[in-house]
C-alpha positions as CSV (number, residue, x, y, z in Angstrom):
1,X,114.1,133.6,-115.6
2,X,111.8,135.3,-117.8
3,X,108.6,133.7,-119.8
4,X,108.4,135.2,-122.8
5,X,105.0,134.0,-124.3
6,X,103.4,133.4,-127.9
7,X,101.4,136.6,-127.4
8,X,104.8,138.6,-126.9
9,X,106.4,136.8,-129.3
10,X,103.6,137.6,-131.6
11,X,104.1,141.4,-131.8
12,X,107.7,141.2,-131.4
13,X,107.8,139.1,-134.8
14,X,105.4,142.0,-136.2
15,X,108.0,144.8,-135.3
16,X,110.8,142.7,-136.7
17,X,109.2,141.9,-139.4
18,X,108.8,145.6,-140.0
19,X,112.5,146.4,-139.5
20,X,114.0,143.9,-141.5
21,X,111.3,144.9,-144.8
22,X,113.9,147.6,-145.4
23,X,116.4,144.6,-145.9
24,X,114.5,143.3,-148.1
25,X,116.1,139.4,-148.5
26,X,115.4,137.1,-151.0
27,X,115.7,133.8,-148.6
28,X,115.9,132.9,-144.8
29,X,117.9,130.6,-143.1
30,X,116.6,129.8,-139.4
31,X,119.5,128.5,-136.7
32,X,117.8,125.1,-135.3
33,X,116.2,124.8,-132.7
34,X,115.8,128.2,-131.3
35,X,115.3,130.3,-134.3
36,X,112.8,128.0,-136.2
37,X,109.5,129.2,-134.8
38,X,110.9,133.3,-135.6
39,X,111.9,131.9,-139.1
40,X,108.6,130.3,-140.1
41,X,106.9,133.3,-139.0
42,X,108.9,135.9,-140.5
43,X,108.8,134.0,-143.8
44,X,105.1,134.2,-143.6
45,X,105.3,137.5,-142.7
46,X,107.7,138.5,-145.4
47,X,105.8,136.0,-147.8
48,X,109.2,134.3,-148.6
49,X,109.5,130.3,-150.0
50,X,113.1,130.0,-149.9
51,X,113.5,129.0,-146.3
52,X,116.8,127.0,-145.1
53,X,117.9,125.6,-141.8
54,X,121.6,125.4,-139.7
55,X,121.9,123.5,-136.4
56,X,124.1,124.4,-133.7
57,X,124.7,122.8,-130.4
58,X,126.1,125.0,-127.6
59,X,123.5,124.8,-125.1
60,X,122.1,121.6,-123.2
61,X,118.8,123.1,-121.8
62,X,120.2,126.6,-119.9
63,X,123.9,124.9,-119.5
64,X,126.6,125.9,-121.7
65,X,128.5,123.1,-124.1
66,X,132.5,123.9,-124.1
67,X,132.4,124.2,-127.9
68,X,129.9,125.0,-130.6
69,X,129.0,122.3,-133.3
70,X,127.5,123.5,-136.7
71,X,125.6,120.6,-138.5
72,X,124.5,121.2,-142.2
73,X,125.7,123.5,-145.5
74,X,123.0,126.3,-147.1
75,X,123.1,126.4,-150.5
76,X,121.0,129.7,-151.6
77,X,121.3,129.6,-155.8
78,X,119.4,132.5,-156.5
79,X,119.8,134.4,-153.8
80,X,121.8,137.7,-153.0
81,X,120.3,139.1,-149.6
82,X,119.9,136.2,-146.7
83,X,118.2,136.9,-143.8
84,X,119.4,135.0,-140.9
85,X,117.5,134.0,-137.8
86,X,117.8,133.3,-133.8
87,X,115.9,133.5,-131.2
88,X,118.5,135.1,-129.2
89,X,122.3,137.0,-129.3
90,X,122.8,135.3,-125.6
91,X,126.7,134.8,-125.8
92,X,126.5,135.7,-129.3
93,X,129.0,132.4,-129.9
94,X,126.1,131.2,-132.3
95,X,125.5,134.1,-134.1
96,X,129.3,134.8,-134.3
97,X,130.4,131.9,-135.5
98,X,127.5,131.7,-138.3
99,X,127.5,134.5,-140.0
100,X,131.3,134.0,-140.2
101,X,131.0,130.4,-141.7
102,X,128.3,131.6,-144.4
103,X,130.4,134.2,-145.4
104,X,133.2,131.3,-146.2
105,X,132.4,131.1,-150.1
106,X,129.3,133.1,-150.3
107,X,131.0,136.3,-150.9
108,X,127.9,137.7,-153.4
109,X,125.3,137.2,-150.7
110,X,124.8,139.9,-148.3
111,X,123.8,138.3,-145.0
112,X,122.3,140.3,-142.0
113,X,121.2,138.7,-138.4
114,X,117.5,139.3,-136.3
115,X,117.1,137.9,-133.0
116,X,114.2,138.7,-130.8
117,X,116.6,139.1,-128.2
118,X,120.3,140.7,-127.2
119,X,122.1,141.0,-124.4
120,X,124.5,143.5,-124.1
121,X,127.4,141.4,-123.2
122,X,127.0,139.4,-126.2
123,X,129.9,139.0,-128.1
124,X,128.0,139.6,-131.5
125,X,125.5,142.3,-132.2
126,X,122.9,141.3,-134.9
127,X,121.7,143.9,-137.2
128,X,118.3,143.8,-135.8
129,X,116.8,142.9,-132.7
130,X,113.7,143.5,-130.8
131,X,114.4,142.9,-126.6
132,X,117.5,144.0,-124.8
133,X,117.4,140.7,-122.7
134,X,119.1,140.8,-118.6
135,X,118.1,137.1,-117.8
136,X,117.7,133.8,-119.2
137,X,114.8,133.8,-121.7
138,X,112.2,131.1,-121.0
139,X,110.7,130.7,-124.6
140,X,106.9,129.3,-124.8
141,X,108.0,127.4,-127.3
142,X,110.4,125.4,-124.8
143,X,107.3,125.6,-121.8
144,X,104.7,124.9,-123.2
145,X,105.7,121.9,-125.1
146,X,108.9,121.1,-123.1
């Protein structure tokens, strides 16, 4: 298990920030709980208002769920470049299965993916990512308030 604390995750978000500019999206939409501390900051970073949230369940603290639940629809009225957010591609079942439902009925939008982390044997690559990841990730997020 690594720790991965807010000073890491602090210029990690910078970099990202930096790689996704070229992107430039017109909202976000964070993946609860994991990718809502990354989305907060990015959309500071990129200075953007039109911030929306997704849950998914396939984790129980590090154990794996037989089947991923999505709760809650996006609706982005303006938009036509989303930038979606995780904290992590572990599996990539998350990511996979996200990107795939926005793209039900939201065929204008473009959407691309950033995690902080990806591991290698993740079934779903985003399109841009920070940390090649070989263990679990211990967040500081999940730590230090946990």
């Amino acid at each position: 298990m690594k720790y991965y604390s807010y000073e890491n995750f602090k210029s990690d978000t910078i970099e990202l920030i930096e790689q996704v500019k070229e992107f430039n999206p017109h909202a976000i939409l964070g993946i609860a709980r994991g990718g809502l501390t990354l989305c907060h900051a990015v959309a500071e970073g990129l200075d953007i208002r039109e911030v929306q949230t997704i849950r998914t369940e396939l984790y129980d603290k590090n154990c794996k769920r037989d089947s991923l639940n999505v709760f809650g629809d996006c609706d982005f009225k303006e938009a036509k470049r989303v930038l979606v957010l995780d904290d992590i591609s572990d599996s990539g079942e998350t990511l996979k299965v996200i990107m795939d439902y926005l793209a039900c009925g939201n065929e204008d939008i473009e959407f691309k993916s950033a995690t902080l982390f990806y591991k290698k044997t993740s079934v779903y690559e985003p399109h841009y990512w920070i940390n090649e990841a070989n263990d679990w990730i211990d967040f500081f997020w999940e730590r230090d308030f946990g």
